[in-house]
VMD Tcl script that builds the backbone (N, CA, C; Angstrom):
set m [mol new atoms 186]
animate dup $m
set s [atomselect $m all]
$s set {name element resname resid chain x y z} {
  {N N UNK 1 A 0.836 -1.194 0.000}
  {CA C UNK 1 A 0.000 0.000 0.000}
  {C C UNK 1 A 0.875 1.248 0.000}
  {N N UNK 2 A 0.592 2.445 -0.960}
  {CA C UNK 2 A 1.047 3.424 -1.055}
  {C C UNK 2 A 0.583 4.086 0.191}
  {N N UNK 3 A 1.490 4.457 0.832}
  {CA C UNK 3 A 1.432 5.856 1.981}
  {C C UNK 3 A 1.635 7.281 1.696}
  {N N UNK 4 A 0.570 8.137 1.706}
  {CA C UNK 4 A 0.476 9.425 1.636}
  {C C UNK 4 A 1.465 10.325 2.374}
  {N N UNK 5 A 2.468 11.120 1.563}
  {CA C UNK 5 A 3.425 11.573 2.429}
  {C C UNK 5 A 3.262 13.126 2.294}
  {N N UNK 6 A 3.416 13.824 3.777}
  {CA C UNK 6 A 3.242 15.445 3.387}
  {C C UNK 6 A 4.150 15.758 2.366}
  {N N UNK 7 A 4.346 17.122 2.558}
  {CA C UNK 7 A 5.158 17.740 1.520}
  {C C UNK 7 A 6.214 17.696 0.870}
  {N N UNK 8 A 7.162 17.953 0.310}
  {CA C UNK 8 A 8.355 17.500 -0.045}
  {C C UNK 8 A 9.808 18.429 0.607}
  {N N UNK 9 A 10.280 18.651 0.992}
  {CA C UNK 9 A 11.724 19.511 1.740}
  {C C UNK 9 A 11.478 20.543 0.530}
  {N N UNK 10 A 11.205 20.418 -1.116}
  {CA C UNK 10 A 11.405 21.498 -2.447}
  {C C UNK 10 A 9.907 22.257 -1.872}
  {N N UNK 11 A 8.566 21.772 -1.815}
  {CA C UNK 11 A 7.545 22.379 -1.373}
  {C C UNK 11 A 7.695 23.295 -0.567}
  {N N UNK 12 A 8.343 22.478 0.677}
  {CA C UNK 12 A 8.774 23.530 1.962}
  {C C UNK 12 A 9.674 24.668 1.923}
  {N N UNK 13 A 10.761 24.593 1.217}
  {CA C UNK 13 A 11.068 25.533 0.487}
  {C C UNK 13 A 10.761 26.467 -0.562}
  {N N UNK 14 A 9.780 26.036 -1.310}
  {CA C UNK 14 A 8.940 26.886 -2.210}
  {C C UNK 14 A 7.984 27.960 -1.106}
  {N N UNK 15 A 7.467 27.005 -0.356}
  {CA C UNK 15 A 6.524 27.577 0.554}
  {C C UNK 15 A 7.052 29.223 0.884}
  {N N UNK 16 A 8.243 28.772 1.568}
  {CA C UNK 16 A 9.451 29.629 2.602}
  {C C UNK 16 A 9.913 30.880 1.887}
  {N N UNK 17 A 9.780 30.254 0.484}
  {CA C UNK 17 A 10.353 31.959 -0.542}
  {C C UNK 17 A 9.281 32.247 -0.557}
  {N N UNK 18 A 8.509 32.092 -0.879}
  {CA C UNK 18 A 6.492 32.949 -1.189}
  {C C UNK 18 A 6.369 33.278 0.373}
  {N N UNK 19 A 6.060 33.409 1.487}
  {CA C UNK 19 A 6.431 33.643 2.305}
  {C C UNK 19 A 7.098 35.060 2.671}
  {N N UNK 20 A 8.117 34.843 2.309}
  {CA C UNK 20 A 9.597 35.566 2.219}
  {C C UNK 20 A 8.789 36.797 1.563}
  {N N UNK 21 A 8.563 36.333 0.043}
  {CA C UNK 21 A 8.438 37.664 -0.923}
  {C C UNK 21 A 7.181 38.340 -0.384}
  {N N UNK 22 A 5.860 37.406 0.244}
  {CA C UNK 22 A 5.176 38.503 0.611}
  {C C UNK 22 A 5.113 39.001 1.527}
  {N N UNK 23 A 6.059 38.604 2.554}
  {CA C UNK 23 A 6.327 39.892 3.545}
  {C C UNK 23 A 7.332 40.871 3.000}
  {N N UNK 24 A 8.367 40.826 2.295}
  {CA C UNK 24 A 8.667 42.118 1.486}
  {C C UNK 24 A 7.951 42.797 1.078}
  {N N UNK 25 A 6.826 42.095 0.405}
  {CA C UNK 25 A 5.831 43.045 -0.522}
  {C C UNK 25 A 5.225 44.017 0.764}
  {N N UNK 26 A 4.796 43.128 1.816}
  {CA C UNK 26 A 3.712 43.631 2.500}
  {C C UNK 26 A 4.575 45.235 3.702}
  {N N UNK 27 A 5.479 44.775 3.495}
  {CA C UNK 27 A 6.675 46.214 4.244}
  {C C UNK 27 A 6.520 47.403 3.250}
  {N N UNK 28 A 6.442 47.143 2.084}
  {CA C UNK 28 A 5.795 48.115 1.238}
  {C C UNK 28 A 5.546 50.063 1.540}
  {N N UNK 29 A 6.587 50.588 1.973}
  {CA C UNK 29 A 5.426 52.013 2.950}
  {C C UNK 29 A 4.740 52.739 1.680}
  {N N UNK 30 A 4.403 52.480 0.657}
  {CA C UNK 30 A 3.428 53.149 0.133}
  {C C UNK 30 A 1.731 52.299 -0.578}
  {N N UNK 31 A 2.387 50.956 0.147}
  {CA C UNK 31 A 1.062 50.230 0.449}
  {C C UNK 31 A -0.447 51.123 1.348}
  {N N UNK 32 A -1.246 50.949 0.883}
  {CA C UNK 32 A -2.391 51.251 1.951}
  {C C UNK 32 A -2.980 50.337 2.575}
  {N N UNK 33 A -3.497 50.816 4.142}
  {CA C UNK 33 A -3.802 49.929 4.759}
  {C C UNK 33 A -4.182 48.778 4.746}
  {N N UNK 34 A -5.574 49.122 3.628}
  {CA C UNK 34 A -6.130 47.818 2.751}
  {C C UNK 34 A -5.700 46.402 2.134}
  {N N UNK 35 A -4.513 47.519 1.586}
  {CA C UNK 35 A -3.322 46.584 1.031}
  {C C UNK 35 A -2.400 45.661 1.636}
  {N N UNK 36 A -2.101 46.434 2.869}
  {CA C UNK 36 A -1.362 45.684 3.850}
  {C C UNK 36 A -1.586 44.360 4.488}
  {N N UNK 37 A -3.240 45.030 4.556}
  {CA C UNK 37 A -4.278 43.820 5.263}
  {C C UNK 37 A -4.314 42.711 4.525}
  {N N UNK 38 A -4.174 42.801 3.201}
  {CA C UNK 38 A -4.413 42.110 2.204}
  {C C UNK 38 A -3.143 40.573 2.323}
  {N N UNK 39 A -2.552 41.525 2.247}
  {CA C UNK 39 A -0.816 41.036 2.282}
  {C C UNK 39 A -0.818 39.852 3.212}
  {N N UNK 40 A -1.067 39.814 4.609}
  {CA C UNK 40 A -1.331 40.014 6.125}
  {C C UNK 40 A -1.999 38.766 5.892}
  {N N UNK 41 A -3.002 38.801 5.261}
  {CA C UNK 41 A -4.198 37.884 5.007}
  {C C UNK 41 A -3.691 36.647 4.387}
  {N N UNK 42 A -3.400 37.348 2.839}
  {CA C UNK 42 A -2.161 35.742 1.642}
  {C C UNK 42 A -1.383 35.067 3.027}
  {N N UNK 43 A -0.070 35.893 3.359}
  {CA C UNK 43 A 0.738 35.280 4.004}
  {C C UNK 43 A 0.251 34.269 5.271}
  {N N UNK 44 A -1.071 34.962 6.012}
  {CA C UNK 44 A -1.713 33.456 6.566}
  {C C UNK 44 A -2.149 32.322 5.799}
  {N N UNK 45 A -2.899 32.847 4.720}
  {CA C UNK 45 A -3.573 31.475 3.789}
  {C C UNK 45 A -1.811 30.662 3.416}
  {N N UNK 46 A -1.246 31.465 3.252}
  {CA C UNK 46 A -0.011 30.664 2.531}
  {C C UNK 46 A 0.248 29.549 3.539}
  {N N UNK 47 A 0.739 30.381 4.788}
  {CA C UNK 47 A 1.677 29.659 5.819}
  {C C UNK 47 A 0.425 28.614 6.160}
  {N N UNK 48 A -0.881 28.662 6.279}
  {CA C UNK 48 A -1.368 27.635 7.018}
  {C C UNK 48 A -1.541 26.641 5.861}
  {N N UNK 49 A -1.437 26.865 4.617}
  {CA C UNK 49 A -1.939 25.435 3.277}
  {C C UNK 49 A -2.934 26.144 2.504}
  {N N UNK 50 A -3.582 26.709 3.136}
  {CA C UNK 50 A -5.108 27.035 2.983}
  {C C UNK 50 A -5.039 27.950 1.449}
  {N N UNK 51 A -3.872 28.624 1.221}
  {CA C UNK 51 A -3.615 29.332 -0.293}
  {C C UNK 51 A -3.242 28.066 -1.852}
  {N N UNK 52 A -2.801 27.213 -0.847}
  {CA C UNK 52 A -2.435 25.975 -2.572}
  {C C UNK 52 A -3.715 25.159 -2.087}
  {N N UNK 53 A -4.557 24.697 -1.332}
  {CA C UNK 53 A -5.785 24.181 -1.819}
  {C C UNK 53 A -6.400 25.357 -2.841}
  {N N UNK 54 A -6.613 26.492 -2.398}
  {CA C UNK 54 A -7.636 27.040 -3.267}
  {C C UNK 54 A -6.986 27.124 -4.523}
  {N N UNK 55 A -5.399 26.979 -4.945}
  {CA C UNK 55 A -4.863 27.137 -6.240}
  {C C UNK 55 A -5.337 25.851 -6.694}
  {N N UNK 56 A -4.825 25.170 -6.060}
  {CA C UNK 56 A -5.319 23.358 -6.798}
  {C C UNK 56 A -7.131 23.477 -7.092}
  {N N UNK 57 A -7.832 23.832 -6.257}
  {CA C UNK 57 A -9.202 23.772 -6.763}
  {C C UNK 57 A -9.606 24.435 -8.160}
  {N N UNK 58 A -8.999 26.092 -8.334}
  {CA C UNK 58 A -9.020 26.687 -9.246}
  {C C UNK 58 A -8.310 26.142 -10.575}
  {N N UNK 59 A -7.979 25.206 -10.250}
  {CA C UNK 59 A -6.833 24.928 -11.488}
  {C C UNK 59 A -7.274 24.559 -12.563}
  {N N UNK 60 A -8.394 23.318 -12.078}
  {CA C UNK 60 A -9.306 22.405 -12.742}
  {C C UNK 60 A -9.963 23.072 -13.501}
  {N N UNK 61 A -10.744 24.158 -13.149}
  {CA C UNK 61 A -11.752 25.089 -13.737}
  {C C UNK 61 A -11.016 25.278 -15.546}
  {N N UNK 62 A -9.793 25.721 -15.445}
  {CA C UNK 62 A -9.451 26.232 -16.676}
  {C C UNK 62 A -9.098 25.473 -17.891}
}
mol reanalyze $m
mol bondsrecalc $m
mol representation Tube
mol addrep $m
């Protein structure tokens, strides 16, 4: 039986630069608040998974 294995060490590292870049983005000082929030927001969906389910769901669509 195949065993389901989390992520891969390259994932986790993919993860870690996206991450990375959107807290650069989100330091931004001519961001607006909105924007910030925005930022604030990705970088949770990212860090918790919750941003590549919704990419994988969307994917199908196209």
């Amino acid at each position: 039986m195949a065993r389901e294995t989390g992520p891969t060490k390259a994932d986790l590292t993919d993860t870690l630069d996206q991450i990375a870049d959107l807290a650069e983005e989100a330091l931004d000082p001519e961001l607006s608040r909105e924007e910030v929030v925005g930022k604030v927001k990705e970088l949770a969906d990212l860090a918790s998974g919750e941003a590549e389910e919704e990419d994988e769901s969307t994917g199908d669509d196209e």
